[in-house]
TILO-178147 format. One record per residue: x, y, z of N, C-alpha, C in turn; residue in one letter. Coordinates in steps of 0.2 Angstrom, whole numbers, always signed. Example, Ala and Ser with C-alpha at 12.3 -4.5 7.8 and 13.67 -1.06 7.14 Angstrom:
// residues 2
- +66,-28,+39,+62,-22,+39,+66,-16,+39,A
- +64,-11,+35,+68,-5,+36,+64,+0,+39,S
//
This chain:
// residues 345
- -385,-128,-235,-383,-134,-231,-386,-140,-235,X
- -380,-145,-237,-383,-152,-240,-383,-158,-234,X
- -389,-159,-238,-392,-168,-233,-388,-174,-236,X
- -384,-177,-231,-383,-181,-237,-388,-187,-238,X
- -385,-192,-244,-389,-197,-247,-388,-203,-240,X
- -391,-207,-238,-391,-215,-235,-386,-219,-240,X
- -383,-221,-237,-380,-228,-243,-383,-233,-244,X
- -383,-237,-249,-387,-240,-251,-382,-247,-250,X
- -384,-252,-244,-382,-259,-244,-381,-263,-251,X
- -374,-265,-251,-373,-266,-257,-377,-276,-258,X
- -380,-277,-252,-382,-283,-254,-390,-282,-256,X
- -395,-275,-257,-401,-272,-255,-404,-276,-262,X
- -399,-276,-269,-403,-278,-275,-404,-285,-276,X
- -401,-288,-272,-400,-297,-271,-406,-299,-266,X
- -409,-295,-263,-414,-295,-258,-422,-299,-260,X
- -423,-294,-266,-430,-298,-270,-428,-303,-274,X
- -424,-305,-278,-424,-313,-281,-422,-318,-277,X
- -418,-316,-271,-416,-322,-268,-422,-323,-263,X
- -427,-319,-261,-433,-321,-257,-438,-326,-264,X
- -438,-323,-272,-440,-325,-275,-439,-331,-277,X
- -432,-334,-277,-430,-339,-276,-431,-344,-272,X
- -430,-342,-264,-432,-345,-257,-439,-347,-258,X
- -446,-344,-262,-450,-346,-262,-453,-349,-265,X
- -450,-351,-271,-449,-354,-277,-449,-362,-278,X
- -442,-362,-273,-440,-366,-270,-444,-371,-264,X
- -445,-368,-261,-451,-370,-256,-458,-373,-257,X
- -460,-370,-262,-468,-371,-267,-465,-379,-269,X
- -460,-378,-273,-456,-385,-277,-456,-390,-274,X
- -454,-389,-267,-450,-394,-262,-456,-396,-258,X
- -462,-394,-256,-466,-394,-253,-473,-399,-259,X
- -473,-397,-263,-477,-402,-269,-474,-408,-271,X
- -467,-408,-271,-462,-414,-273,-464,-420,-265,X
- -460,-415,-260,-464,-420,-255,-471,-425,-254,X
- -476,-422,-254,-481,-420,-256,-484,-427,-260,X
- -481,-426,-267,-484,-431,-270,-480,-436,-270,X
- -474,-437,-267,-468,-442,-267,-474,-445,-261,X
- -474,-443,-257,-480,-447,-251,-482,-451,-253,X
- -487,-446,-258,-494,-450,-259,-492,-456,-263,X
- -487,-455,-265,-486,-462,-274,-482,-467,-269,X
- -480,-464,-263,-476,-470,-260,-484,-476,-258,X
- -488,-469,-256,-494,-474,-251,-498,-476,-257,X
- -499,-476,-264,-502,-478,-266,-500,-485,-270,X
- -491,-484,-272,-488,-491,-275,-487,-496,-266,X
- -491,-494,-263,-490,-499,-254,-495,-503,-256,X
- -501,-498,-257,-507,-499,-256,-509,-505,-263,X
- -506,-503,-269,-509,-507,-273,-507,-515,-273,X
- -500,-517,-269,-500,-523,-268,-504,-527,-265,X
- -510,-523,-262,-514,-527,-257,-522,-524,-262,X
- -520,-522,-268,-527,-523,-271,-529,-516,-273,X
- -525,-509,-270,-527,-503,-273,-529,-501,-266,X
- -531,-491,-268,-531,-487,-263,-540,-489,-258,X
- -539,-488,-251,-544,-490,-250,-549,-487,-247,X
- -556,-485,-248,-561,-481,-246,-564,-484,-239,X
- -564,-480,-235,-566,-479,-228,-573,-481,-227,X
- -577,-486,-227,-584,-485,-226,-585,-486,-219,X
- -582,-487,-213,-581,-487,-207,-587,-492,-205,X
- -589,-490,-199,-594,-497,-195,-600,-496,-199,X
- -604,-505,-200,-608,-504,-205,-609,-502,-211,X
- -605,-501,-214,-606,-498,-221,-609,-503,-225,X
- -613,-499,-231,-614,-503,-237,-612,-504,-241,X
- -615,-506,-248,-614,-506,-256,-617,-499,-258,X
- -613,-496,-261,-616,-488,-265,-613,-489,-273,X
- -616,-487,-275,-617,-489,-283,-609,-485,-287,X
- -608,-484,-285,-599,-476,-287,-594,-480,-282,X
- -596,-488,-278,-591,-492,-275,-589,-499,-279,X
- -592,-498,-285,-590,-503,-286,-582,-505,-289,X
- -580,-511,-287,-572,-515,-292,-567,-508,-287,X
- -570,-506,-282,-565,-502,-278,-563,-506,-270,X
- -559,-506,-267,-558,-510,-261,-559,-503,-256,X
- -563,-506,-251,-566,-502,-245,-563,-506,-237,X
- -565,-502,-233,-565,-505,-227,-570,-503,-222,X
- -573,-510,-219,-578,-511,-218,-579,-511,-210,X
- -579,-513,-205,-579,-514,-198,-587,-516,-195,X
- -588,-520,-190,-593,-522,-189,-593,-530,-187,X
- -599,-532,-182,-601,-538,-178,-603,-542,-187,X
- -598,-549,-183,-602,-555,-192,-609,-556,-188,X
- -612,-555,-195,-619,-558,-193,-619,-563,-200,X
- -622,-569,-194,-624,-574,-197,-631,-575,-200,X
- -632,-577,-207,-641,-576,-211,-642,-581,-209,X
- -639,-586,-213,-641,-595,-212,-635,-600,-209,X
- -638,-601,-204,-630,-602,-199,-630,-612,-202,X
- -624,-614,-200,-620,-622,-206,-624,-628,-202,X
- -625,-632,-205,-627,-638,-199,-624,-643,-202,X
- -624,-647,-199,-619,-655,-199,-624,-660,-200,X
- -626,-660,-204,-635,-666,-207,-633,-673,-203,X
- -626,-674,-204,-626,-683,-200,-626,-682,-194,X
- -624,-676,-190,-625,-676,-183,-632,-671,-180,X
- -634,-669,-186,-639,-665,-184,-637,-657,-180,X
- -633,-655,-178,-631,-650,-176,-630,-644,-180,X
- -632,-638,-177,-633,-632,-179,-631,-629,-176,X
- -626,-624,-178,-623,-617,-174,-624,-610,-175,X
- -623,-605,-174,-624,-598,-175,-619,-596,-179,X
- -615,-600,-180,-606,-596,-183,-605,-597,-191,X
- -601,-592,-192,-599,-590,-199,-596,-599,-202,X
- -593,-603,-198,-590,-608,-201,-591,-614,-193,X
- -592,-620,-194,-592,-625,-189,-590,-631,-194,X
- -583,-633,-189,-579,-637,-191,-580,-643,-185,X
- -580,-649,-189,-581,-656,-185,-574,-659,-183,X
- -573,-661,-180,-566,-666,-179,-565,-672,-174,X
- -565,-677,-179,-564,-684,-179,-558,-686,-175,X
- -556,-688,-170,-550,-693,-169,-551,-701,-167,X
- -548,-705,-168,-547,-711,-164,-541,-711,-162,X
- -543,-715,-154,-538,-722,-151,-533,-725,-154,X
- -529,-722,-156,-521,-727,-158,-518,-727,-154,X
- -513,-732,-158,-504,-733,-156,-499,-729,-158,X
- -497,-725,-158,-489,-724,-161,-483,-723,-158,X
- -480,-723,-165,-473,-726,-160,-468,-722,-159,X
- -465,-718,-155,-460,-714,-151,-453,-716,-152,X
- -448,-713,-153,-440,-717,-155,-437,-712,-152,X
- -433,-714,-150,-428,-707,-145,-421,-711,-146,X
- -420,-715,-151,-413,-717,-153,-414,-726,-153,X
- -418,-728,-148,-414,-736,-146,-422,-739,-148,X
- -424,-743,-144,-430,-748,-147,-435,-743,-148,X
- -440,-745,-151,-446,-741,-150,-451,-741,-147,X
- -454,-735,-145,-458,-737,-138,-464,-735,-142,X
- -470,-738,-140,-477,-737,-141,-482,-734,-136,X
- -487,-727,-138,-488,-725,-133,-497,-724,-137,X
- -503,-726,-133,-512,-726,-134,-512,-717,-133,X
- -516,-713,-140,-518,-706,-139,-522,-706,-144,X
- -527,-700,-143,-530,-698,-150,-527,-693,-155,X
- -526,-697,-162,-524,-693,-166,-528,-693,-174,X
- -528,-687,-175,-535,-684,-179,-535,-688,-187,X
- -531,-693,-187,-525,-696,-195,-525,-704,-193,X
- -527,-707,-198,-525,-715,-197,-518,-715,-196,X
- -516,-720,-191,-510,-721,-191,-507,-731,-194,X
- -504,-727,-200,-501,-737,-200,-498,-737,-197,X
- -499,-744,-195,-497,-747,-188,-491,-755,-192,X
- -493,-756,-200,-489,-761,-202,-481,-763,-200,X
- -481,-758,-198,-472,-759,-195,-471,-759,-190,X
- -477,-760,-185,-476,-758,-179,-475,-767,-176,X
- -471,-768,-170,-473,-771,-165,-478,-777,-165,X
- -479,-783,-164,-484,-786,-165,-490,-784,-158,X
- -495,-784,-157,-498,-782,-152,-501,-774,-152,X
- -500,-775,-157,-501,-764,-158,-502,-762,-164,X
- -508,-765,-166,-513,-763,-174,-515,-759,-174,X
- -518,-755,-177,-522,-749,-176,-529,-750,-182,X
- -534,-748,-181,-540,-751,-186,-539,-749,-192,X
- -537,-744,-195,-536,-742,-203,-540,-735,-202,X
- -543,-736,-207,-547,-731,-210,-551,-728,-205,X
- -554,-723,-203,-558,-720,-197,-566,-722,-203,X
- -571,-721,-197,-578,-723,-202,-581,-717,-203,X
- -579,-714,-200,-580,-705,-199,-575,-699,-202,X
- -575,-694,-205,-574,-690,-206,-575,-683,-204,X
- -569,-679,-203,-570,-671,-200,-570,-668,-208,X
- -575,-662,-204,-579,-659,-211,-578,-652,-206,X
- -579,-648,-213,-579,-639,-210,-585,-638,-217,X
- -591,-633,-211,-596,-633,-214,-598,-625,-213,X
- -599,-623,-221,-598,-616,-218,-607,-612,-219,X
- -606,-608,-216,-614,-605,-214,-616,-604,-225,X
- -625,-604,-225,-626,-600,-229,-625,-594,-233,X
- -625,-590,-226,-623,-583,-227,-619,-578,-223,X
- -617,-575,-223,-613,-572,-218,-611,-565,-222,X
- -613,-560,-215,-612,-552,-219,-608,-547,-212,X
- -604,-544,-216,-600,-538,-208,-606,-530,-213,X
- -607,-527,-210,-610,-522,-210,-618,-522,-215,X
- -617,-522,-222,-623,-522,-225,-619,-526,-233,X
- -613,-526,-234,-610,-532,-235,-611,-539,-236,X
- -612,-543,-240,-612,-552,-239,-604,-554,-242,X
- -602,-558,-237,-593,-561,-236,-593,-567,-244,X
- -588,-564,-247,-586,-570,-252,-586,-575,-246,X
- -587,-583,-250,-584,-591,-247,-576,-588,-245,X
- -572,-585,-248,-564,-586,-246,-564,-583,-241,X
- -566,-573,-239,-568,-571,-234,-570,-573,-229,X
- -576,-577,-229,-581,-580,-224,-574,-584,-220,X
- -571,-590,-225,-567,-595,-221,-561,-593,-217,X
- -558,-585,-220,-554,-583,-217,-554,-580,-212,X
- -561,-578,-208,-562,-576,-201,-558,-578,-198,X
- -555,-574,-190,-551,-578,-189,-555,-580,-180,X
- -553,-585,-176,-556,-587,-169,-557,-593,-171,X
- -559,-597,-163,-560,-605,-164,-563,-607,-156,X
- -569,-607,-157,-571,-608,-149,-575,-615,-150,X
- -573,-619,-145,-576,-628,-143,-585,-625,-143,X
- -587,-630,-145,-595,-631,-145,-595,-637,-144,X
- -601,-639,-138,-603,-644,-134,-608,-647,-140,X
- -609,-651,-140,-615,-653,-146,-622,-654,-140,X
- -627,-655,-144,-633,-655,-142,-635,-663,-141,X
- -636,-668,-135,-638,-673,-135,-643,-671,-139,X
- -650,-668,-139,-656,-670,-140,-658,-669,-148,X
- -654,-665,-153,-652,-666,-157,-649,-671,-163,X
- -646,-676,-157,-640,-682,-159,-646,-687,-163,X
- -645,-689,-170,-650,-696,-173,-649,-700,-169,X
- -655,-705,-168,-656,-710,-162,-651,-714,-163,X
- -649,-717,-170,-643,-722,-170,-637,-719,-167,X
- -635,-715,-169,-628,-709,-166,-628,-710,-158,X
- -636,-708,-155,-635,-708,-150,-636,-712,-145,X
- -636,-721,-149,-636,-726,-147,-627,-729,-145,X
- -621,-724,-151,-617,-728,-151,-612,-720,-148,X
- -615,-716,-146,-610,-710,-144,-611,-706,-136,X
- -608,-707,-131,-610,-702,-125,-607,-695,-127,X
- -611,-691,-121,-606,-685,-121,-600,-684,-115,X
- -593,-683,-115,-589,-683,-113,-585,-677,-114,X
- -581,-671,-108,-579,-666,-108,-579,-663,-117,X
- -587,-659,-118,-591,-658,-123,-588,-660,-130,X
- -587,-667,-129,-586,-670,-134,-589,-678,-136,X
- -591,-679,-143,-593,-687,-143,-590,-694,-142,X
- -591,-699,-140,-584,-702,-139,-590,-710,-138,X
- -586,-716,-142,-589,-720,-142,-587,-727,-137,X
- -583,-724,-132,-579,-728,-126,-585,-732,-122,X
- -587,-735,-121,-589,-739,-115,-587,-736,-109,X
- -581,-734,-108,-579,-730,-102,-574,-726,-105,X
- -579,-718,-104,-574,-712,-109,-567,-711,-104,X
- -567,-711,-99,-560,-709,-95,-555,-716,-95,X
- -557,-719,-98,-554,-726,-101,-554,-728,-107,X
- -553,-726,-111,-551,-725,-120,-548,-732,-119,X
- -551,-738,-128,-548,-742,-131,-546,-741,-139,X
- -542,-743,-139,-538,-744,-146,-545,-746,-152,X
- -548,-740,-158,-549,-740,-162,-558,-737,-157,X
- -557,-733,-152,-564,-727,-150,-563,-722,-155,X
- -570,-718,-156,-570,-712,-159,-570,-708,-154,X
- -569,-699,-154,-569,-695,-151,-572,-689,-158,X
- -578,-686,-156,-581,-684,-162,-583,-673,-158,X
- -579,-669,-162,-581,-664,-156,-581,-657,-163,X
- -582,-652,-160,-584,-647,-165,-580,-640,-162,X
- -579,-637,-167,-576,-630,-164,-580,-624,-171,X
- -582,-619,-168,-583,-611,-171,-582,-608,-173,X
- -582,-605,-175,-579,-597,-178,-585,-592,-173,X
- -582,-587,-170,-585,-585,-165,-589,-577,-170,X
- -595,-577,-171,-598,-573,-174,-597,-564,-170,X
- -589,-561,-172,-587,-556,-168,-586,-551,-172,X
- -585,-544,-167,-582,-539,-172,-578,-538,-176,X
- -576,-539,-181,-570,-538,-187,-571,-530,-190,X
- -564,-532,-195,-564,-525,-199,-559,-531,-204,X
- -565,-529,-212,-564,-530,-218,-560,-525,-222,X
- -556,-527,-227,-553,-525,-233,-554,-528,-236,X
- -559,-527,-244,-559,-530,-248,-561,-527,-255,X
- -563,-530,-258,-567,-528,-267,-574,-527,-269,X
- -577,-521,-269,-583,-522,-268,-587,-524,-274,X
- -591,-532,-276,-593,-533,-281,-601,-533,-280,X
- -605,-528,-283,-612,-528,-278,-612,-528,-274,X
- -615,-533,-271,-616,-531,-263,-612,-535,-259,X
- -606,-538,-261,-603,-543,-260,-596,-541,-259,X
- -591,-541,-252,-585,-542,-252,-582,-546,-257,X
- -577,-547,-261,-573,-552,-264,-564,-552,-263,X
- -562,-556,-266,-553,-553,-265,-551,-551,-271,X
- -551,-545,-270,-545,-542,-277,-543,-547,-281,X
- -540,-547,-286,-538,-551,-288,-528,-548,-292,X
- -526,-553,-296,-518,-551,-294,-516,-547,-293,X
- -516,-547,-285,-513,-544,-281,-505,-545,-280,X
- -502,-541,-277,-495,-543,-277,-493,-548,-271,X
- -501,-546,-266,-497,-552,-260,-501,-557,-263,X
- -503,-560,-267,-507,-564,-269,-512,-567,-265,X
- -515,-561,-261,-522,-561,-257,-528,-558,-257,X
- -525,-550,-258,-532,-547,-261,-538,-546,-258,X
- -536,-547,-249,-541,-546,-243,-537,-546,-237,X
- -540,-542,-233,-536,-542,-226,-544,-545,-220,X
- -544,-548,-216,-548,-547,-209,-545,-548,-203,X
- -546,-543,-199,-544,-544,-193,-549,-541,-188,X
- -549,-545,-179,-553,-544,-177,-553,-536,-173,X
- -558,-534,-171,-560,-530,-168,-561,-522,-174,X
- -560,-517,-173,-562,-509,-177,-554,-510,-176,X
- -553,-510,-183,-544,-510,-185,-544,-501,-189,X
- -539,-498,-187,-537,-492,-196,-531,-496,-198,X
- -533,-495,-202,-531,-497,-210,-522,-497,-210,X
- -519,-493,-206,-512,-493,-205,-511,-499,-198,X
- -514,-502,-195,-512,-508,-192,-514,-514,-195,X
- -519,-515,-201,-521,-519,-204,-513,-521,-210,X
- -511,-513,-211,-505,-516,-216,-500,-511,-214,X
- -495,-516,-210,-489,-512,-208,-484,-509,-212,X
- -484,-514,-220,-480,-510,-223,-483,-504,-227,X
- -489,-503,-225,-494,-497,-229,-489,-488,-224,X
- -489,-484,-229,-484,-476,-225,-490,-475,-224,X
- -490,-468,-222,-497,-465,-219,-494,-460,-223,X
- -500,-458,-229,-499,-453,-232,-498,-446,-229,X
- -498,-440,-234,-496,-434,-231,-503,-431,-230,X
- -503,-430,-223,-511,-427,-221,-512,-421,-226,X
- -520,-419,-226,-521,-410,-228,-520,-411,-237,X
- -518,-416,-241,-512,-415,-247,-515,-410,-252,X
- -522,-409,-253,-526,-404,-256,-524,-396,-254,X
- -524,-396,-247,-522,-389,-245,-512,-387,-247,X
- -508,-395,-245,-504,-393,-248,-501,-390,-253,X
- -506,-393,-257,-505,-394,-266,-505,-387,-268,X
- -512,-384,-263,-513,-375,-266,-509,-370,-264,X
- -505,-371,-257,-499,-369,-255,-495,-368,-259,X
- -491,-376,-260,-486,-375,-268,-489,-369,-272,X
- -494,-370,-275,-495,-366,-279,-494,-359,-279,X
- -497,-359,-273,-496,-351,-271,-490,-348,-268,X
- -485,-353,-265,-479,-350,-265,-472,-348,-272,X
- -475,-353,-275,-472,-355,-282,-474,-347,-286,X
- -478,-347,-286,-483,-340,-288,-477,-333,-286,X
- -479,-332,-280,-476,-328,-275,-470,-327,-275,X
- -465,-332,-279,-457,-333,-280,-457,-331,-287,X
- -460,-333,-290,-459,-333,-297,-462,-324,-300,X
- -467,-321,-295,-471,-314,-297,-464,-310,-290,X
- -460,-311,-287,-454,-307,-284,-447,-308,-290,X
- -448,-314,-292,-442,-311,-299,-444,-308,-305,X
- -451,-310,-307,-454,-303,-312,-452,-296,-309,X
- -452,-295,-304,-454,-288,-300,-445,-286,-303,X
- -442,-290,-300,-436,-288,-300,-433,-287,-306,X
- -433,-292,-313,-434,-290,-321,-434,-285,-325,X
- -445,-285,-322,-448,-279,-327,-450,-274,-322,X
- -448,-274,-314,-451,-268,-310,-460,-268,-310,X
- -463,-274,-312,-469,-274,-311,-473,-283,-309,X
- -476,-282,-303,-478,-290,-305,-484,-288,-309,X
- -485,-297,-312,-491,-297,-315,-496,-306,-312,X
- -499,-304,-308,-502,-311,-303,-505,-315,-308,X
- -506,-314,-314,-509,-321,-316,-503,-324,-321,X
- -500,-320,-324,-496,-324,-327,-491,-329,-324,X
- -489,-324,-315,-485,-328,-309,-489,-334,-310,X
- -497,-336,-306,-500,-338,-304,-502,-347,-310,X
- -502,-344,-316,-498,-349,-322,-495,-353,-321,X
- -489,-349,-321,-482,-350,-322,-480,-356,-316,X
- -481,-356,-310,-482,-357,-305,-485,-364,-305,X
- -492,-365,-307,-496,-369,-309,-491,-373,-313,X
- -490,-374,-319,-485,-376,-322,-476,-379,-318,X
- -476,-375,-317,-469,-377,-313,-471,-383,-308,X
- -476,-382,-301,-481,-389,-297,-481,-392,-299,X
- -484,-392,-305,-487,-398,-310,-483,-403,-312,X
- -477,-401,-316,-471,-403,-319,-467,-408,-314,X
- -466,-406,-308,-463,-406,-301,-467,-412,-297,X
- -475,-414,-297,-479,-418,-297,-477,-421,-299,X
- -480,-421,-308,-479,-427,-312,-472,-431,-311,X
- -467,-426,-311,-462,-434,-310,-462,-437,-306,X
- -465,-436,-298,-465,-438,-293,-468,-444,-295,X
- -474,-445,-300,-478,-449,-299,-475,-456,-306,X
- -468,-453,-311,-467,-457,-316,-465,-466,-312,X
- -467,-469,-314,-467,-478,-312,-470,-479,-308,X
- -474,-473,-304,-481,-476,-297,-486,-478,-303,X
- -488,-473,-305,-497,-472,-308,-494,-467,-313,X
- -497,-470,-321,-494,-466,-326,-500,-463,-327,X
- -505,-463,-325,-511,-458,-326,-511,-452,-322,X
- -509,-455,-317,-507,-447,-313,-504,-444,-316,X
- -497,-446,-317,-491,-442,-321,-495,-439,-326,X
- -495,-442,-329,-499,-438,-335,-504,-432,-333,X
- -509,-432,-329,-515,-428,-329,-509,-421,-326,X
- -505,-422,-321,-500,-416,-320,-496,-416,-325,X
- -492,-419,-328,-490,-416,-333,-495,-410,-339,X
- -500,-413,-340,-507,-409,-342,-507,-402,-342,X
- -509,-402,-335,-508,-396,-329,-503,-392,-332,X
- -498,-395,-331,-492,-390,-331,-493,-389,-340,X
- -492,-391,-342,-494,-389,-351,-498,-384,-352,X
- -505,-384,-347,-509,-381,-347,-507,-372,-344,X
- -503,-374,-339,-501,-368,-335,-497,-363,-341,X
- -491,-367,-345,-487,-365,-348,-491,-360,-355,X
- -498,-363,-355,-499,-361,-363,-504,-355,-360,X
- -505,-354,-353,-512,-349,-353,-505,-343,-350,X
- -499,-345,-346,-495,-339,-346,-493,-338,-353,X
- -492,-339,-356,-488,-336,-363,-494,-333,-366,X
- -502,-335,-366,-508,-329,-367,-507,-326,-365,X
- -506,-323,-358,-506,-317,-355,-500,-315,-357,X
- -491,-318,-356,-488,-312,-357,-490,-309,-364,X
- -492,-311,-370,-491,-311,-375,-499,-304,-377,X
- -504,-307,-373,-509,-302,-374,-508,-295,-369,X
- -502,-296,-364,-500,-288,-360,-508,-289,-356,X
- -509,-296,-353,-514,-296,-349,-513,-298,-342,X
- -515,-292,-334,-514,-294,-327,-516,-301,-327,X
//
């Protein structure tokens, strides 16, 4: 009695390289992504000064941070808060700004004669062409000034002057009569908390001052910037030609710059996937070949192949990258050819 034989699926020898190839293929695709990611988010990032380290609420200066841009978060604290010497007034805030207006005329046009109307406005206004009965004094005898604090620090950080200014908020301060020098307060009341030299403040005359202050409100922010010592600074040539970000409250870094991508999470774990799929497709066409896998030379070879597939991902981002995978793969290709050549697993 004969058994017969099973027939053998004539698609059964195409079964191992085409898997070899599916995962070959996959390893490729999966690292090319991968690093294509990463080089989109790091040419996003360098416009704004280079990839940015996390040092979240409070952070400090660490000696391996330096000419690196970090972000920072945390309440401004003020060291030595600004004062205004002619008015005597001191505030708590990262920047105190003073602002002068006087009592003028100006004149209003809507087509036909011109009409003149009494407001405070922060700017002399020439009045020479104006109307006879409607002069306005010239020059103010006072000047608005922005006086910025000492010192000013968001975590363990102290704020460059450019940083400091560019806090952002603006909250009215009432000035302090008792503060005021005698003569100031001979020729200034206080009026909806502002200084004002009116005889009668709810009845303003042509050529009164109006003298009033506003703050930068000593809040929670989140910095981006350059760490120089102990000091935030701005990047410099930058592409946005700023080289700092602040904004208020505990920001990440992907609202801080909306054109910034969000990289590819895990990209270390992916990386060794690639590799290991690469491997895996490349030691099922060995098998198919020679009838035998051999794991390290797969596992080379594979390495090599990622690497190659990396590095271009990364040519025009960051040529150093490119290079160090190109490396890699040079590296792969010369330890596979040791082993095929020494008949070594």
């Amino acid at each position: 009695m004969s058994h017969d034989t099973p027939p053998r699926l004539p698609f059964a020898p195409l079964a191992l390289p085409a898997a070899g190839v599916v995962l070959l293929l996959a390893g490729l695709l999966l690292a090319g992504l991968t690093e294509r990611g990463l080089a989109r988010f790091h040419a996003a990032a360098m416009r704004h000064g280079g990839q940015v380290l996390d040092l979240g609420a409070d952070g400090g200066p660490q000696s391996g941070d330096q000419g690196l841009m970090v972000r920072v978060s945390g309440k401004v604290q003020v060291v030595e808060s600004p004062l205004d010497a002619q008015f005597n007034q001191q505030v708590d805030t990262p920047e105190l700004v003073r602002r002068v207006a006087m009592f003028q005329w100006h004149e209003v046009s809507a087509g036909g004669p011109p009409v003149y109307e009494q407001d405070w406005i922060d700017h002399p206004v020439d009045s020479s062409g104006f109307a006879p009965g409607h002069a306005n004094p010239g020059r103010f005898p006072l000047e608005g000034q922005r006086i910025d604090a000492g010192q000013v620090r968001v975590g363990r950080f102290v704020l460059s002057p450019e940083i400091q200014r560019a806090l952002p908020g603006s909250v009215p301060v009432s000035p302090d009569m008792r503060r005021l020098p005698a003569n100031l307060a001979a020729s200034f009341s206080l009026y909806h908390d502002a200084l004002v030299t009116s005889a009668n403040p709810s009845r303003p005359q042509i050529g009164d001052l109006r003298v009033s202050w506003e703050a930068v409100p000593a809040q929670a922010v989140t910095v981006v910037a350059q760490v120089d010592g102990n000091r935030l600074v701005p990047a410099g040539h930058t592409a946005d030609g700023k080289g700092f970000e602040v904004q208020v409250g505990d920001r990440p870094l992907a609202g801080m710059f909306p054109d910034l991508p969000l990289p590819p999470a895990f990209a270390w774990p992916r990386r060794v996937l690639a590799v290991l799929l690469a491997a895996l497709g490349l030691g099922l066409l060995q098998r198919q070949r020679r009838g035998v896998v051999r794991p390290l030379p797969a596992l080379a070879t594979g390495v090599a192949a990622v690497g190659a597939v990396s590095g271009l991902c990364w040519l025009g981002t960051a040529v150093a990258t490119a290079a160090g995978w190109f490396v890699l793969a040079a590296l792969g290709i010369a330890l596979a050819a040791w082993l095929h050549g020494g008949r070594r697993l």
